[in-house]
Every structure is written in C-alpha cells, then in structure tokens.
PDB file as gemmi writes it, atoms N, CA and C in Angstrom:
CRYST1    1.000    1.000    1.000  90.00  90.00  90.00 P 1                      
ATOM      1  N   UNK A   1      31.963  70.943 164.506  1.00  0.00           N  
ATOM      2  CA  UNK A   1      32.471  72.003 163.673  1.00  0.00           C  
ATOM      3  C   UNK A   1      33.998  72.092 163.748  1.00  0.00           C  
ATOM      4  N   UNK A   2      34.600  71.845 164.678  1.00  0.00           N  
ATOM      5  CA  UNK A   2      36.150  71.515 164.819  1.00  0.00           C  
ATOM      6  C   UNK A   2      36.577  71.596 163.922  1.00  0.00           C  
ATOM      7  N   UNK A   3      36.267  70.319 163.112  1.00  0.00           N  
ATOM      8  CA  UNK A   3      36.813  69.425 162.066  1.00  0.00           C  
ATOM      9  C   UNK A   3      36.447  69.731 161.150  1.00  0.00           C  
ATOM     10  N   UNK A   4      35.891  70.955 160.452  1.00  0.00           N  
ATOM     11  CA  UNK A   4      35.200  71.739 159.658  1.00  0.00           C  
ATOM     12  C   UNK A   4      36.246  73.286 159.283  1.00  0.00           C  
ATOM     13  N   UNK A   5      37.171  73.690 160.369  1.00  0.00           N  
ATOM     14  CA  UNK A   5      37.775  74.694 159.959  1.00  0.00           C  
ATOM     15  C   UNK A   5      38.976  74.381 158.869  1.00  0.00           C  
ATOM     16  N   UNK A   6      38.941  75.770 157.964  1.00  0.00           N  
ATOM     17  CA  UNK A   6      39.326  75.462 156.478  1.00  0.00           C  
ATOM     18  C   UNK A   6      39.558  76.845 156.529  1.00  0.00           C  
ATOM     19  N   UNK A   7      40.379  77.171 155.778  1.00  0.00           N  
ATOM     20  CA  UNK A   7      40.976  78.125 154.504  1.00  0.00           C  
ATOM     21  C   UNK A   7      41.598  79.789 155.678  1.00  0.00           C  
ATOM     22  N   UNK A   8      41.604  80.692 154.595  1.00  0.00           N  
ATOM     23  CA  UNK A   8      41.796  81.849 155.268  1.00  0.00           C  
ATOM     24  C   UNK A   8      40.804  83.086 155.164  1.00  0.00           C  
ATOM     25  N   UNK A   9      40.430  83.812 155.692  1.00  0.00           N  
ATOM     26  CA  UNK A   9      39.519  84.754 155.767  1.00  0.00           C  
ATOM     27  C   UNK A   9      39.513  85.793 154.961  1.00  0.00           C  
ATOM     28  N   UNK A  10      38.051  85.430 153.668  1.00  0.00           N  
ATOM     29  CA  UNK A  10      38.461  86.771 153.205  1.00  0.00           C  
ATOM     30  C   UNK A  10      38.242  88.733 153.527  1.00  0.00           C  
ATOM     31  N   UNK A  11      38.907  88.933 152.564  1.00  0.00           N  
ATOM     32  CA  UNK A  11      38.827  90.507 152.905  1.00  0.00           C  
ATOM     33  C   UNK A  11      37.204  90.561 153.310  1.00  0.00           C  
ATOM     34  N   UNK A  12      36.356  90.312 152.703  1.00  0.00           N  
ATOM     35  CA  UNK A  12      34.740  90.830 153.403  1.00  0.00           C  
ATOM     36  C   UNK A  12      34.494  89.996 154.674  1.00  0.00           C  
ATOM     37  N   UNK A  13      35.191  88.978 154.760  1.00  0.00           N  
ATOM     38  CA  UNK A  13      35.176  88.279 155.984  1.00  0.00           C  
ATOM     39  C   UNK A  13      35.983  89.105 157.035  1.00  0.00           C  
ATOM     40  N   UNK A  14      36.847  89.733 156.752  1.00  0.00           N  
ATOM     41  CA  UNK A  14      37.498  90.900 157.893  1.00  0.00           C  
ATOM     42  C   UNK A  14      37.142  91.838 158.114  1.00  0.00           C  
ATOM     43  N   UNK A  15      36.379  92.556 157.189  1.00  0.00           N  
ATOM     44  CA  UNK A  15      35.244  93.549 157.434  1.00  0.00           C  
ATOM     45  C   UNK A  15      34.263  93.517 157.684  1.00  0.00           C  
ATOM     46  N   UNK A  16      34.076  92.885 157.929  1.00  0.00           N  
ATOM     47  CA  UNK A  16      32.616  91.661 158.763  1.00  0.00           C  
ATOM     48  C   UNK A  16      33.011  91.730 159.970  1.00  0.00           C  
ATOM     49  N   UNK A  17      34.028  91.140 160.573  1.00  0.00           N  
ATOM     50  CA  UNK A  17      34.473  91.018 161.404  1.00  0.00           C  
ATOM     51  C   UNK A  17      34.925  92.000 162.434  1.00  0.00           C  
ATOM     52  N   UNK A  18      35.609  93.322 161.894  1.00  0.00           N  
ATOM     53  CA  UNK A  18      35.926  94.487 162.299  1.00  0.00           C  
ATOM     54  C   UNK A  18      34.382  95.089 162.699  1.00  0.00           C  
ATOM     55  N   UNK A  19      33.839  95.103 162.022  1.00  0.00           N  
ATOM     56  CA  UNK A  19      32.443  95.810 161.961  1.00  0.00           C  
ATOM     57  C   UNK A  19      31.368  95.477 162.931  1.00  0.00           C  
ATOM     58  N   UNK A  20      31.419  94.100 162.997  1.00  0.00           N  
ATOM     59  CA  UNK A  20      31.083  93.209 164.204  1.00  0.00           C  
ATOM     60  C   UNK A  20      31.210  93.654 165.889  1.00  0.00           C  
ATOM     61  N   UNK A  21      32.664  93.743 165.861  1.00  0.00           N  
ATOM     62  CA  UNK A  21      33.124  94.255 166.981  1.00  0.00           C  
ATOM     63  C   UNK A  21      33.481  95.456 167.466  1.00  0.00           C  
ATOM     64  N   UNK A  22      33.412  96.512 166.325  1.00  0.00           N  
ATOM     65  CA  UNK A  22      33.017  98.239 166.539  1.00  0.00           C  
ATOM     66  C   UNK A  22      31.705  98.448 167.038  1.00  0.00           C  
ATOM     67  N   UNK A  23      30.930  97.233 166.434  1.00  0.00           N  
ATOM     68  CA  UNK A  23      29.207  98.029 167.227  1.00  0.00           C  
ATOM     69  C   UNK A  23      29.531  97.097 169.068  1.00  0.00           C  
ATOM     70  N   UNK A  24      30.267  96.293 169.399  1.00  0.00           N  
ATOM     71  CA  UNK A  24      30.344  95.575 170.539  1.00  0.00           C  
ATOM     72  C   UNK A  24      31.720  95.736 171.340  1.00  0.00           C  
ATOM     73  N   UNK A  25      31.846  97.328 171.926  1.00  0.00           N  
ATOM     74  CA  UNK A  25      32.912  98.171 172.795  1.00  0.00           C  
ATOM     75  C   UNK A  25      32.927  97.106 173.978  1.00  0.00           C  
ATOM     76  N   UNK A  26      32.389  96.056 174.840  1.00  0.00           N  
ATOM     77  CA  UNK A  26      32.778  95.432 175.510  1.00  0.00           C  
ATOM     78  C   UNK A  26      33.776  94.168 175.080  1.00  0.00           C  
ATOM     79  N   UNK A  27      33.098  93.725 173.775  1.00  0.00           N  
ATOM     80  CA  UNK A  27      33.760  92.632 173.392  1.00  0.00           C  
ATOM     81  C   UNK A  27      35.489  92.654 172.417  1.00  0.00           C  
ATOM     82  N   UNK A  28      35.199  94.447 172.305  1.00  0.00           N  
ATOM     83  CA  UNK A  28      36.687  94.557 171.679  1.00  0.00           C  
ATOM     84  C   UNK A  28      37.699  94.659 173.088  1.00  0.00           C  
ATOM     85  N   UNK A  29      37.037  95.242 173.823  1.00  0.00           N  
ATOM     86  CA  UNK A  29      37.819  95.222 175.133  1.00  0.00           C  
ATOM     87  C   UNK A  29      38.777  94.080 175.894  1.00  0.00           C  
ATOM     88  N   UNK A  30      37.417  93.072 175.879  1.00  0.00           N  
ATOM     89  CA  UNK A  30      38.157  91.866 176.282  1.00  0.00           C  
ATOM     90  C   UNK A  30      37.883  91.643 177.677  1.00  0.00           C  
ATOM     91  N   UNK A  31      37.803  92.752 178.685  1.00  0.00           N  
ATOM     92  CA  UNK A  31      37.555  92.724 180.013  1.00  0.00           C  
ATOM     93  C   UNK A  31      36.437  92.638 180.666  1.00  0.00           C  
ATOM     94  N   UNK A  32      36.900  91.094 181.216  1.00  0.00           N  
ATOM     95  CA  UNK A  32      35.431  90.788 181.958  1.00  0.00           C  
ATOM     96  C   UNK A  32      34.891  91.854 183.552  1.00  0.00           C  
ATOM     97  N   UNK A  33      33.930  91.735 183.198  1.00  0.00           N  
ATOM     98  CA  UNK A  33      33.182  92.035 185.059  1.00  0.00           C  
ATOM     99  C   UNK A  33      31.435  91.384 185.275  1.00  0.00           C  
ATOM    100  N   UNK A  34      31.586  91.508 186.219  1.00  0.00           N  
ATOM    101  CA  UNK A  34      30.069  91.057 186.751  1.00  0.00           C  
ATOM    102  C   UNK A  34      28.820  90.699 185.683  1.00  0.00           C  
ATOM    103  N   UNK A  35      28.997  91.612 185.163  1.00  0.00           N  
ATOM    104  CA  UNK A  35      27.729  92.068 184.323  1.00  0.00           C  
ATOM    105  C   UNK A  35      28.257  91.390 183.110  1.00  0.00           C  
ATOM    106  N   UNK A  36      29.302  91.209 182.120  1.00  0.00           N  
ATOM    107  CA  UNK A  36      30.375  91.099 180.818  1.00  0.00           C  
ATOM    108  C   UNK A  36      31.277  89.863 181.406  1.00  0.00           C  
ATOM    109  N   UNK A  37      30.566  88.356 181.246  1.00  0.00           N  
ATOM    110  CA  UNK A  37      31.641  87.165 181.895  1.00  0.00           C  
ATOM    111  C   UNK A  37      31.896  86.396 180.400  1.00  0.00           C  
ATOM    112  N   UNK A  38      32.940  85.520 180.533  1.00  0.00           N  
ATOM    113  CA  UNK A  38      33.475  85.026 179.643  1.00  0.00           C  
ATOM    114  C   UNK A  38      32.296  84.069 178.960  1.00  0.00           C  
ATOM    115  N   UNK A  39      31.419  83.890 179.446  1.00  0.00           N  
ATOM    116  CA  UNK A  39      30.282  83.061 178.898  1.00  0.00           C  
ATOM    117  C   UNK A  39      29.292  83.951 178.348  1.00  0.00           C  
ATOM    118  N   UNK A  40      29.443  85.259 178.526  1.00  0.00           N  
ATOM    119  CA  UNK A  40      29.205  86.102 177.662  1.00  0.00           C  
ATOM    120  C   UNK A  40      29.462  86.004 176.604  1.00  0.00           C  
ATOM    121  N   UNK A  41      30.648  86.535 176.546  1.00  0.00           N  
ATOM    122  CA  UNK A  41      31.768  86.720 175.213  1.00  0.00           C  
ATOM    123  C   UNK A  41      31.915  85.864 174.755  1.00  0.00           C  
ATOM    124  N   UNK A  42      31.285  84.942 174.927  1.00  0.00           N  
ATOM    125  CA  UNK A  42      31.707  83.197 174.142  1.00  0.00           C  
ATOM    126  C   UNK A  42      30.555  82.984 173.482  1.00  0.00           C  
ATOM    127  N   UNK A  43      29.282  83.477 173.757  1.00  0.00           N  
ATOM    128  CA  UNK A  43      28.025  83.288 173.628  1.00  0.00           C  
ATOM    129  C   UNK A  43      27.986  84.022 172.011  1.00  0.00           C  
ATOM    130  N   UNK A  44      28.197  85.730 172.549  1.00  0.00           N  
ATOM    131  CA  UNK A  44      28.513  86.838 171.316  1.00  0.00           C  
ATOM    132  C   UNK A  44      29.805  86.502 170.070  1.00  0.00           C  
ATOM    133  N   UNK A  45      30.436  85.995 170.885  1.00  0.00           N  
ATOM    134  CA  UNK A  45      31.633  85.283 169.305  1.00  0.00           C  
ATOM    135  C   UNK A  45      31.074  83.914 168.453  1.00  0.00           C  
ATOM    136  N   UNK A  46      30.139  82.970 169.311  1.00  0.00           N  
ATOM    137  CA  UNK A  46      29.252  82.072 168.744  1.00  0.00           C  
ATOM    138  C   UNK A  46      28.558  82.363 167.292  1.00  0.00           C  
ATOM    139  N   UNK A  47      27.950  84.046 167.920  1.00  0.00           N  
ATOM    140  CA  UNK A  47      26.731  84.757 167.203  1.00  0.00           C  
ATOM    141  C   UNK A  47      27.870  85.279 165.897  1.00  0.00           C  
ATOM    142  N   UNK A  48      28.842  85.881 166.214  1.00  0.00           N  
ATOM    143  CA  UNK A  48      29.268  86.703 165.142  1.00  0.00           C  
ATOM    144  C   UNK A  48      30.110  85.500 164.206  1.00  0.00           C  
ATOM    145  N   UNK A  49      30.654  84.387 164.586  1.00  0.00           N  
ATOM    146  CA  UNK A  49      31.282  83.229 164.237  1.00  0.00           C  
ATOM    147  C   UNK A  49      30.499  82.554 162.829  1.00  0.00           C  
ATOM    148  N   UNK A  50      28.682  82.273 163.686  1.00  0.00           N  
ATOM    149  CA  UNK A  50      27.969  81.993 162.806  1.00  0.00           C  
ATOM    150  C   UNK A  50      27.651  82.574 161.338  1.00  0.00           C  
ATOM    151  N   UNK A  51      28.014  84.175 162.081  1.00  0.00           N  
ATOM    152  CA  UNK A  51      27.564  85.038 160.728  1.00  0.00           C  
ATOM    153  C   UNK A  51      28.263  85.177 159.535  1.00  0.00           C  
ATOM    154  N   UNK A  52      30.143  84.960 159.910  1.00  0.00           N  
ATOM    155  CA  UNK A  52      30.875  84.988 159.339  1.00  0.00           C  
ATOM    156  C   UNK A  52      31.164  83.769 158.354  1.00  0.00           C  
ATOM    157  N   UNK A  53      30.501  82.482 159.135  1.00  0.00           N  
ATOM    158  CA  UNK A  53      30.632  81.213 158.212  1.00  0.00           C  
ATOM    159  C   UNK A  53      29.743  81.482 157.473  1.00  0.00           C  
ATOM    160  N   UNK A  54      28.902  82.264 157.453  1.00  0.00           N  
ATOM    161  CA  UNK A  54      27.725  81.897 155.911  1.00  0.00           C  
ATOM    162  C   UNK A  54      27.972  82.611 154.979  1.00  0.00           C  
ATOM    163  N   UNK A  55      29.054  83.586 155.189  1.00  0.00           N  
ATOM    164  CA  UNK A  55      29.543  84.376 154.127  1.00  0.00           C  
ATOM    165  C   UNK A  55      30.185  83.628 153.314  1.00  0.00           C  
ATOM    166  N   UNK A  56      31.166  83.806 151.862  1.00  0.00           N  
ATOM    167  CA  UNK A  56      32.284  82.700 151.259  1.00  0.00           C  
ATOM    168  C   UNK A  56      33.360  82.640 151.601  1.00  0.00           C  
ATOM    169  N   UNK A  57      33.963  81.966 151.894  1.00  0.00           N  
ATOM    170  CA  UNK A  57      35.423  82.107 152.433  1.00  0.00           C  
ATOM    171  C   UNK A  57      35.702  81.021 153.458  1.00  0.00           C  
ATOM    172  N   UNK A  58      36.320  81.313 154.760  1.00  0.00           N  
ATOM    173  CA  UNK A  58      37.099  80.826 155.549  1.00  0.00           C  
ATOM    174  C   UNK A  58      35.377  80.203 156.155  1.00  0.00           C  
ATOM    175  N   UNK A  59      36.097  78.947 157.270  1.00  0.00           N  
ATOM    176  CA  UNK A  59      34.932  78.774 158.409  1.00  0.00           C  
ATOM    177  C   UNK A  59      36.141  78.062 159.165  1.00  0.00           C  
ATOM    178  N   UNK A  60      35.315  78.444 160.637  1.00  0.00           N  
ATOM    179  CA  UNK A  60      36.074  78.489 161.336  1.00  0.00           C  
ATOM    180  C   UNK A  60      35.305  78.698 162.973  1.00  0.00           C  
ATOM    181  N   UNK A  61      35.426  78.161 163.350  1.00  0.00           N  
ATOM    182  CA  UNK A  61      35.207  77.949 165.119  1.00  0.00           C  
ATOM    183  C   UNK A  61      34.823  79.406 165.784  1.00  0.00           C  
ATOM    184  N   UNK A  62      34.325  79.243 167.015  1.00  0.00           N  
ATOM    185  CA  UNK A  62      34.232  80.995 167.801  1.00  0.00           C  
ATOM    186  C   UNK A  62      35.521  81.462 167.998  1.00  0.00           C  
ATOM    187  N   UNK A  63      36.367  79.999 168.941  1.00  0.00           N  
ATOM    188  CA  UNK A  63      37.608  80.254 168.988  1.00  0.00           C  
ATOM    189  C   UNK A  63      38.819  80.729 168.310  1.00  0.00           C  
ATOM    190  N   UNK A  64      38.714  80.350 166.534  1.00  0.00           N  
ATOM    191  CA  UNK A  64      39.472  80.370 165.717  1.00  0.00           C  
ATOM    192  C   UNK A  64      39.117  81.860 165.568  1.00  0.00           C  
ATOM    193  N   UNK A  65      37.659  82.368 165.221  1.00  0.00           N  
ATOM    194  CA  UNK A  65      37.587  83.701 164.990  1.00  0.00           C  
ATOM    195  C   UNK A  65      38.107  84.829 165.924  1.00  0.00           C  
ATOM    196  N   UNK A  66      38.078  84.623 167.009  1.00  0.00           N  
ATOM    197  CA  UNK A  66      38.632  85.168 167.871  1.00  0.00           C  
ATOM    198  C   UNK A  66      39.831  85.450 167.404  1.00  0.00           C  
ATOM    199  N   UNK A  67      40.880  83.949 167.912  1.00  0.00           N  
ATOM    200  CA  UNK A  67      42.068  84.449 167.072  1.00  0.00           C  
ATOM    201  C   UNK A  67      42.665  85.143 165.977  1.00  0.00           C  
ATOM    202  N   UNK A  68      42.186  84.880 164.691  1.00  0.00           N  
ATOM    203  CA  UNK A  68      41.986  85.701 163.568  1.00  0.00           C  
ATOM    204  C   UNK A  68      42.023  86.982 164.062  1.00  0.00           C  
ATOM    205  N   UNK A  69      40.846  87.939 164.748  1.00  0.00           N  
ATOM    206  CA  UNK A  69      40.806  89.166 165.153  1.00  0.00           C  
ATOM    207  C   UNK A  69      41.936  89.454 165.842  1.00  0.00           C  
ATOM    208  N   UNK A  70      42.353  88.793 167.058  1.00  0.00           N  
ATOM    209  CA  UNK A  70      43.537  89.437 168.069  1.00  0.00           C  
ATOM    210  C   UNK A  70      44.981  89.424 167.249  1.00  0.00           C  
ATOM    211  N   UNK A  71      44.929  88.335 166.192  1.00  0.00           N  
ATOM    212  CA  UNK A  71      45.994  88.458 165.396  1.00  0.00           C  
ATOM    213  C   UNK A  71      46.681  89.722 164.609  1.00  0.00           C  
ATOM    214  N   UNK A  72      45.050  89.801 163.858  1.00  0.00           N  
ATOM    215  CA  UNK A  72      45.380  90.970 163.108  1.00  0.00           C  
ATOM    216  C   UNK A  72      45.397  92.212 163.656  1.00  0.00           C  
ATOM    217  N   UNK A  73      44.936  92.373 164.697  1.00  0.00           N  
ATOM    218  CA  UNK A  73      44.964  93.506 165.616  1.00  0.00           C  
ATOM    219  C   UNK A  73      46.688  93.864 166.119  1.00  0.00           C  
ATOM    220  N   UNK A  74      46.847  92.683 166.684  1.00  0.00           N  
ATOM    221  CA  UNK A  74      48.882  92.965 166.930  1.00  0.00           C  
ATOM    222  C   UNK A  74      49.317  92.981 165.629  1.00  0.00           C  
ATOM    223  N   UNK A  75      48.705  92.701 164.077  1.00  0.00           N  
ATOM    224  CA  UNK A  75      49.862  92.863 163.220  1.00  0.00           C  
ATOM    225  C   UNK A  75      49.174  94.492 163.000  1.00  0.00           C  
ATOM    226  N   UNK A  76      48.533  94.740 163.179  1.00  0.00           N  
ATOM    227  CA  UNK A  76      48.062  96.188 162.717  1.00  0.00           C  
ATOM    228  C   UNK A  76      48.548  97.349 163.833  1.00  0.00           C  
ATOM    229  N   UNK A  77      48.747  96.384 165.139  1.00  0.00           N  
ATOM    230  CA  UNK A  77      49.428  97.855 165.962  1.00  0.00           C  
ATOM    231  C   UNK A  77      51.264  97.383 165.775  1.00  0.00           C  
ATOM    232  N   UNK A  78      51.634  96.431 165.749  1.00  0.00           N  
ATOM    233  CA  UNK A  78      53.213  96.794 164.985  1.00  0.00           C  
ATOM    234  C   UNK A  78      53.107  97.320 163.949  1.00  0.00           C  
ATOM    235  N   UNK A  79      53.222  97.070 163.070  1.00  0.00           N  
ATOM    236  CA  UNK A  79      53.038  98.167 161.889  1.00  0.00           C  
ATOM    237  C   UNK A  79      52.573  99.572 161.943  1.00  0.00           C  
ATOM    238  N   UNK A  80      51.617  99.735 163.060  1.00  0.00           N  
ATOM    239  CA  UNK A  80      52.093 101.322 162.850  1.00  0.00           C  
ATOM    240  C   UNK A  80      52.945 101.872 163.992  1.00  0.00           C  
ATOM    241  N   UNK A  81      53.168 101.113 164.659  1.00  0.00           N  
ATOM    242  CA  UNK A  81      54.604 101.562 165.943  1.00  0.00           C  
ATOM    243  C   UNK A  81      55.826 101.462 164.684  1.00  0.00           C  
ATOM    244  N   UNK A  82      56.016 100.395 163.957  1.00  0.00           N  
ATOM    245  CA  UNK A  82      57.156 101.004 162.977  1.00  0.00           C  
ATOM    246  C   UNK A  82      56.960 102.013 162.467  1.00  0.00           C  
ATOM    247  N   UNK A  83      55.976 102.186 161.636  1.00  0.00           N  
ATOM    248  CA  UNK A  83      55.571 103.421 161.082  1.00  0.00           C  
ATOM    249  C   UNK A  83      56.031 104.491 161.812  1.00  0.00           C  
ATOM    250  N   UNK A  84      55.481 104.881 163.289  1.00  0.00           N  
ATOM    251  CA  UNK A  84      55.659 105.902 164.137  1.00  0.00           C  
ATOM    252  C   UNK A  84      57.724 105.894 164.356  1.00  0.00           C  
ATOM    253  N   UNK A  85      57.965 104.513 164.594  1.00  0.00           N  
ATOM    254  CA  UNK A  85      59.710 104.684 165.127  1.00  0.00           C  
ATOM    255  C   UNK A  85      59.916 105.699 163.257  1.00  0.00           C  
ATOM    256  N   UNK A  86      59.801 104.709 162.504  1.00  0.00           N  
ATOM    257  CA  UNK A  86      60.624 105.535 160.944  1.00  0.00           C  
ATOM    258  C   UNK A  86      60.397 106.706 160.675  1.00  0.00           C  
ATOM    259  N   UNK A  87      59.141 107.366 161.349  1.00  0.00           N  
ATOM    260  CA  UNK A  87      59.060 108.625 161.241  1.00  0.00           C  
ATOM    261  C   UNK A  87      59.689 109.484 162.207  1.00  0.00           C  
ATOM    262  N   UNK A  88      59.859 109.288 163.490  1.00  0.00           N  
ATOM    263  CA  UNK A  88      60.939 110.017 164.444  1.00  0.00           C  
ATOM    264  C   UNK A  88      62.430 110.007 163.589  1.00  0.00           C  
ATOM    265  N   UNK A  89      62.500 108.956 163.029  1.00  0.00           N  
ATOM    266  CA  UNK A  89      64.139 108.819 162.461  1.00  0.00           C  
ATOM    267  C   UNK A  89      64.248 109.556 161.526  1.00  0.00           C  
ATOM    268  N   UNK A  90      62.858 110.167 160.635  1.00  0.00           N  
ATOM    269  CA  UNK A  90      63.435 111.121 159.367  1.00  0.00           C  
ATOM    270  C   UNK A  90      62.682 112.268 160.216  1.00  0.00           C  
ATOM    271  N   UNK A  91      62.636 112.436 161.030  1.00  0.00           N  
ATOM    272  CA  UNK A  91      61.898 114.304 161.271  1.00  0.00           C  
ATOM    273  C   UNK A  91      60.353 113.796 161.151  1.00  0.00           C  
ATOM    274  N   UNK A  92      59.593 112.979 161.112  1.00  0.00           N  
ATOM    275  CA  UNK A  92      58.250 112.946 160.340  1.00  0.00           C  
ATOM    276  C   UNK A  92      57.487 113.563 159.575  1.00  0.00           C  
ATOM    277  N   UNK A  93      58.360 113.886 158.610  1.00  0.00           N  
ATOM    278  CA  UNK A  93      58.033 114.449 157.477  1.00  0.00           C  
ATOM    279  C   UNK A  93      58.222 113.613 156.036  1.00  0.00           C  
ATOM    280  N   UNK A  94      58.917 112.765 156.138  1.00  0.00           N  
ATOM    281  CA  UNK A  94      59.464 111.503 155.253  1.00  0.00           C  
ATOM    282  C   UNK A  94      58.361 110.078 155.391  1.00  0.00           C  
ATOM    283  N   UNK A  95      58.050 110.111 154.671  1.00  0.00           N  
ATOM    284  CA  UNK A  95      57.294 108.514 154.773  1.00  0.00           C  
ATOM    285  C   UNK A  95      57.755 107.342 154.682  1.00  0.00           C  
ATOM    286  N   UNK A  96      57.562 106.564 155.950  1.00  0.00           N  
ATOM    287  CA  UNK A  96      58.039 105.146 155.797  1.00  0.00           C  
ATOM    288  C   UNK A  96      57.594 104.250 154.927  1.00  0.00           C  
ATOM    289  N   UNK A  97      58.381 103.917 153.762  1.00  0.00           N  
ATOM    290  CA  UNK A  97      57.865 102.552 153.126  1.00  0.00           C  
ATOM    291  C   UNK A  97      57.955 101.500 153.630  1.00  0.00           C  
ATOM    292  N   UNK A  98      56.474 100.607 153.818  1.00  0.00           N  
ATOM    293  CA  UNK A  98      57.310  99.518 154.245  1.00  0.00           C  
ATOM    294  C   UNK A  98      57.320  98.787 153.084  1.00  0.00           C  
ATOM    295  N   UNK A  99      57.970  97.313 153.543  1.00  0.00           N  
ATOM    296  CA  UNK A  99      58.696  96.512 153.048  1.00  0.00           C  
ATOM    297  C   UNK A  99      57.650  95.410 152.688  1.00  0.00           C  
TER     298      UNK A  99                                                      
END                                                                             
C-alpha cells in the first residue's frame, strides 16, 4: 500500500476522520500506558485508515493518516492563537480577519 498513496483528503474524508477520533479520547490523546501501547494505536489507525480509503478521495497509509490529522490539528490551533493574539490587540471586540 506504500506505493498506493495519492492525492489530498477530501473535506468528507476530514470529517471522517475528526469523527473517528472524537468517539476514540485515547487515541486523540496520543499517550501511551500499560493498557493503550503503540501497537494499539497502530492497530486502531489501521482500522480507521481502512475506512477512510474506501471513501473517494485521498488513500493513504495508517501512517500518512495520522499525519494528515496532527497536521491539521497544529494548523487549527495556530490559527486560533492568532485569532486570540488579534483580539487582545483590538480590545476583543473587533474581529480578526484573516488573511
């Protein structure tokens, strides 16, 4: 399957994805223990990986999906830490446009 990843993920493929990992509070976490080991979480991104390739759009590895998620997760918490700085700078009462 390596040699099989292609394209970019669509929007129902990210809501797939989000949705995926709201019902699975260990696996958004990230933190292993005893009970929750990385062969866990490798097992469960397998499962949700699979589900996401049969949709249309992107395909893509456990690994790749993974990434995808942690990606958009740091572009979604910068963006609203700007959000939060541009609003200290006008009183927060002014809305930041972004750019």
């Amino acid at each position: 399957m390596a040699n099989d990843i292609k394209g970019w993920a669509t929007v129902d493929q990210m809501i797939a994805l989000n949705g995926f990992l709201k019902l699975d509070p260990q696996l958004l976490s990230g933190k292993f223990s005893s009970s929750f080991t990385f062969k866990t979480a490798q097992k469960r991104w397998e499962e949700i990986a699979e589900s996401l390739n049969a949709m249309p759009g992107a395909v893509k590895n456990w690994n790749k999906w993974r990434k995808t998620f942690q990606d958009n997760r740091t572009k979604a918490k910068t963006k609203q830490a700007m959000i939060r700085a541009a609003q200290r700078k006008t009183g927060h009462n002014t809305p930041y446009v972004l750019h």
